[in-house]
C-alpha positions in Angstrom: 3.1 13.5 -60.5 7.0 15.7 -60.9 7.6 18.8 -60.3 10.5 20.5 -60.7 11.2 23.4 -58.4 13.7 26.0 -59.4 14.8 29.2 -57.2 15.5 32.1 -59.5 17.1 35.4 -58.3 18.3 37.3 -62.0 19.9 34.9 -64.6 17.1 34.5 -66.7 18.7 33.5 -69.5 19.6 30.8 -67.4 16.3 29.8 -66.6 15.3 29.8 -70.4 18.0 27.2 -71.4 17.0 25.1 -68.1 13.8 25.2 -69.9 15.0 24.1 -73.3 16.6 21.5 -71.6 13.1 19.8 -69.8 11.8 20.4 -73.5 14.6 17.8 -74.7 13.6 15.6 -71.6 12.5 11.9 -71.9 9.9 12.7 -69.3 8.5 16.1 -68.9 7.9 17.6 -65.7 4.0 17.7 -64.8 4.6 21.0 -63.0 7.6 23.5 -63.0 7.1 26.0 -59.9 9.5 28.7 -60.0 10.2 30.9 -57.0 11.2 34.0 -57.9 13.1 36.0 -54.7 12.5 39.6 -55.1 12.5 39.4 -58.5 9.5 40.9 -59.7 10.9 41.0 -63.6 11.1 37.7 -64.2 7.8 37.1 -65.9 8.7 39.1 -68.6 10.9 37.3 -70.0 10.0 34.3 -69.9 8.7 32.1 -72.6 5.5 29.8 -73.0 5.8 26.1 -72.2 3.7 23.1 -72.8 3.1 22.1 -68.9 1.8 24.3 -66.1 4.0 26.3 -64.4 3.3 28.3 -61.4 5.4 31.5 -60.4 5.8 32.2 -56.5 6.9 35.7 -55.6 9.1 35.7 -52.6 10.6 39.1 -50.3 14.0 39.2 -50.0 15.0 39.2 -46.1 16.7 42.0 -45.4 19.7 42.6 -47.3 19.9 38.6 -47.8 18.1 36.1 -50.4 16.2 33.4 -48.2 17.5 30.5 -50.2 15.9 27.8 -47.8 12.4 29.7 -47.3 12.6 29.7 -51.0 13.0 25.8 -51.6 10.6 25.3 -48.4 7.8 27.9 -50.7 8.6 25.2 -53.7 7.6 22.3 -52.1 4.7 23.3 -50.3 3.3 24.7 -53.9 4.4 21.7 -55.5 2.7 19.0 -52.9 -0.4 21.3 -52.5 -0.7 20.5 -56.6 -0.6 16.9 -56.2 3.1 16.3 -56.5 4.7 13.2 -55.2 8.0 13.5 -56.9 9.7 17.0 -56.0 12.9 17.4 -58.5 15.3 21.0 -57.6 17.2 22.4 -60.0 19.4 24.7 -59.6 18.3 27.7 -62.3 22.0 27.4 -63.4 21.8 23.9 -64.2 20.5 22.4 -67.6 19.0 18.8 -67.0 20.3 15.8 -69.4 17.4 14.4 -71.5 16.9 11.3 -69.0 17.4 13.3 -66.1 13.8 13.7 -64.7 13.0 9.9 -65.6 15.5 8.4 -63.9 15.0 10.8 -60.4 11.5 9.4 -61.5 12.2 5.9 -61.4 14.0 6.2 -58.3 11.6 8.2 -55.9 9.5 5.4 -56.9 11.3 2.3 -56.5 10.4 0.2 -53.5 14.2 0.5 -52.3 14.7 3.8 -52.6 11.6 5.6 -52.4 12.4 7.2 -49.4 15.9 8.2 -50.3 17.5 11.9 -50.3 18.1 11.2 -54.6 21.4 12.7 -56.2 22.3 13.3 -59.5 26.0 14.2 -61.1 26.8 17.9 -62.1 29.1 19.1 -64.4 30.3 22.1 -64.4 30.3 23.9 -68.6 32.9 26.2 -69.3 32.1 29.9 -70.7 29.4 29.4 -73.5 31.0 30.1 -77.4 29.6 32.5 -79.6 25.6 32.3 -79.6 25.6 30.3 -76.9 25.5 26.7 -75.6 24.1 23.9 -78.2 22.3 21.4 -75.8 23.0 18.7 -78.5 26.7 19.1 -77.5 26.7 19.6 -73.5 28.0 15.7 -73.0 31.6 16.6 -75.7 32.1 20.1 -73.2 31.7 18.6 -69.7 33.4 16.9 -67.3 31.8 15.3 -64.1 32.8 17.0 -61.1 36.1 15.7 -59.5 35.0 15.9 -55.6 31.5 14.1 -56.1 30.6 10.6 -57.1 29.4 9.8 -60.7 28.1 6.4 -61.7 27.9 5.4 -64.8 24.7 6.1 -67.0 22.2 3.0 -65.9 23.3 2.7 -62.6 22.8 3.7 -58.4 24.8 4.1 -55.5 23.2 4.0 -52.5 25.2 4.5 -49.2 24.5 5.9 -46.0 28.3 7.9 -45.8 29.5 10.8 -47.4 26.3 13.2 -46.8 28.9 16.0 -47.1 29.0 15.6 -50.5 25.2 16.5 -51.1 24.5 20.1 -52.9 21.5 21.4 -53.8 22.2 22.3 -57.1 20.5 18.8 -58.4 18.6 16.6 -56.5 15.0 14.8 -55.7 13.0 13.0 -53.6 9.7 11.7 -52.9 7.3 13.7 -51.0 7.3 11.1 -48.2 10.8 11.8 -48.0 10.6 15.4 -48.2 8.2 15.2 -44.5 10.5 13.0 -43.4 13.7 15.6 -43.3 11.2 18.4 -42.8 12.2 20.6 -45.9 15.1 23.4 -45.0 15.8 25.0 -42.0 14.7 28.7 -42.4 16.9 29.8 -40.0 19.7 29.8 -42.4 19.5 33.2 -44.6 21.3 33.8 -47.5 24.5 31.7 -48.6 25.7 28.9 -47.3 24.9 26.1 -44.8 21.6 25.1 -45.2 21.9 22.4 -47.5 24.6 20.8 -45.4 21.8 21.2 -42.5 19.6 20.0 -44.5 21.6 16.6 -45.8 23.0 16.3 -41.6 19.5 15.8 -40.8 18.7 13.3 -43.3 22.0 11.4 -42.2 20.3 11.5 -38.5 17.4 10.0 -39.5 18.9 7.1 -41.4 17.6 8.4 -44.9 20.1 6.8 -47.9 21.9 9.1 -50.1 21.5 7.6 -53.2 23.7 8.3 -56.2 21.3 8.3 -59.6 23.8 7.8 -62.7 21.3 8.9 -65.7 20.4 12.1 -63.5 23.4 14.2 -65.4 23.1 18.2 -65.5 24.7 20.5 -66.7 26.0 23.7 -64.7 25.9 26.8 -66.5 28.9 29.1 -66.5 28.8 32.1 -64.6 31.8 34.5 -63.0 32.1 33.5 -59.3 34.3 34.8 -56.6 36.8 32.2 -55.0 36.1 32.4 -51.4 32.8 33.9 -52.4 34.0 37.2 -50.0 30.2 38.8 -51.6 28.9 36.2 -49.2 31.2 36.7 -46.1 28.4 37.9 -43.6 26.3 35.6 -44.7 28.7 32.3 -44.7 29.9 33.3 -40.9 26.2 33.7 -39.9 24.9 30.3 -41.1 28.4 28.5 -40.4 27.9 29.5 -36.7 24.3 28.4 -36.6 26.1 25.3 -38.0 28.1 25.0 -35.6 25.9 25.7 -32.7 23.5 22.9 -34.0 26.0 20.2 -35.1 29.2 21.0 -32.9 31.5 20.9 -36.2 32.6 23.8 -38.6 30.8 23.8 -42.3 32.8 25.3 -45.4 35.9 25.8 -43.6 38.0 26.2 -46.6 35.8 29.2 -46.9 36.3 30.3 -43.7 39.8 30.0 -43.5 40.2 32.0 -47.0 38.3 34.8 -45.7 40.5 34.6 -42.7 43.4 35.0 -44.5 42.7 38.0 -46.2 41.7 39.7 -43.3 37.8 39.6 -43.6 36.9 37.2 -40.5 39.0 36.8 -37.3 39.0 33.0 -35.1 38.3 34.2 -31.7 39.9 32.7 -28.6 37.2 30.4 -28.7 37.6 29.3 -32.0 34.2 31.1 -32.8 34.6 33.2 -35.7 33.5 36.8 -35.8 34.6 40.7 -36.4 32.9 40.6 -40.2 34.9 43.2 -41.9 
């Protein structure tokens, strides 16, 4: 049994085309549970589908969305429904029609059952006028330049570049998923808990496996570049990062906000003063 497990916060027109986009899949997904954090809306506007879905209402924490309780609340929903496939998709992201078969394929696969599964994401531009045409993602995307991206029929697997792994797009079985032990809930908000999450997989010996035919699609939306609408939060979970792993996560981040005046390095080469 799939699921696919999406984390919504606003951007529910997102969500519909993500939807439009496991319609056009090769292999639908047996259940879709969306957690919705503090977003009590989103029911309304969403549209019927043909498999069973299951909405999870989340509390924001504090001021801060609790991104990896969120994916944590997914997976527990899905597994408690029989799921042994656990797919997450980012709700910006559109999947390519053989997207969920081949994660399929490969959370089964005596090799790399046990495997943290990734897929390539290309990022859309701005959509034209009445929007994007999912018969026409693969003429408007590129993959991305900093991430691997086999060719359609084809895996890597390796056991380097963990760095590399985002959340945006990527699967497992639910054996793995036990194994890691889901997100660490002690990252709120933005930033750091997927590279937590993918340092523990490392540890453990798990292969990060490269799934060619996994392809989505990111949807286009205006970002900030450092995201400085994240600073408190990106210095928080860094430090926790840091604390845990005795290296520095998303320092080009880091050093950006330092720049313009928003962070200071300490003495100690902690970083503090949020401004």
């Amino acid at each position: 049994m799939l699921a696919v497990i999406t984390i919504v916060h606003g951007r529910h027109d997102h969500l519909a085309l993500q939807q439009a986009g496991l319609h056009r899949s090769t292999h639908r997904p047996d259940l879709h549970v969306v957690v919705a954090m503090d977003d009590l809306a989103l029911e309304e506007d969403l549209d019927p589908v043909p498999w069973p879905r299951r909405i999870v209402h989340l509390a924001r924490s504090g001021r801060h969305l609790p991104l990896a309780r969120a994916r944590n609340i997914g997976a527990q929903t899905a597994i408690a429904a029989g799921a042994t496939t656990l797919v997450f998709l980012d709700v910006d992201c559109v999947p390519a029609e053989p997207l969920l078969a081949a994660y399929a394929a490969a959370a089964t696969h005596a090799v790399t059952c046990r495997d943290l599964l990734c897929g390539p994401v290309t990022y859309l531009p701005p959509p034209p006028a009445g929007g994007y045409d999912l018969t026409d993602l693969d003429s408007l995307a590129e993959p991305h330049a900093a991430r691997p991206a086999p060719p359609a029929g084809t895996v890597e697997r390796t056991r380097h570049g963990y760095e590399l792994f985002w959340s945006l797009s990527f699967a497992l079985s639910h054996e793995a998923w036990y194994d890691i032990g889901g997100f660490d809930e002690a990252y709120v908000g933005y930033g750091g808990e997927d590279t937590d999450f993918a340092r523990r997989a490392e540890g453990l010996g798990t292969a990060l496996t490269w799934v060619g035919d996994a392809r989505a699609f990111h949807q286009h939306h205006p970002v900030s570049t450092p995201p400085v609408e994240h600073v408190e939060d990106v210095v928080r979970n860094a430090t926790l990062f840091h604390e845990r792993w005795g290296e520095w996560p998303m320092t080009g981040w880091l050093t950006a906000f330092e720049e313009r005046g928003l962070v200071r390095r300490r003495a100690d080469g902690s970083y503090g003063d949020v401004r």
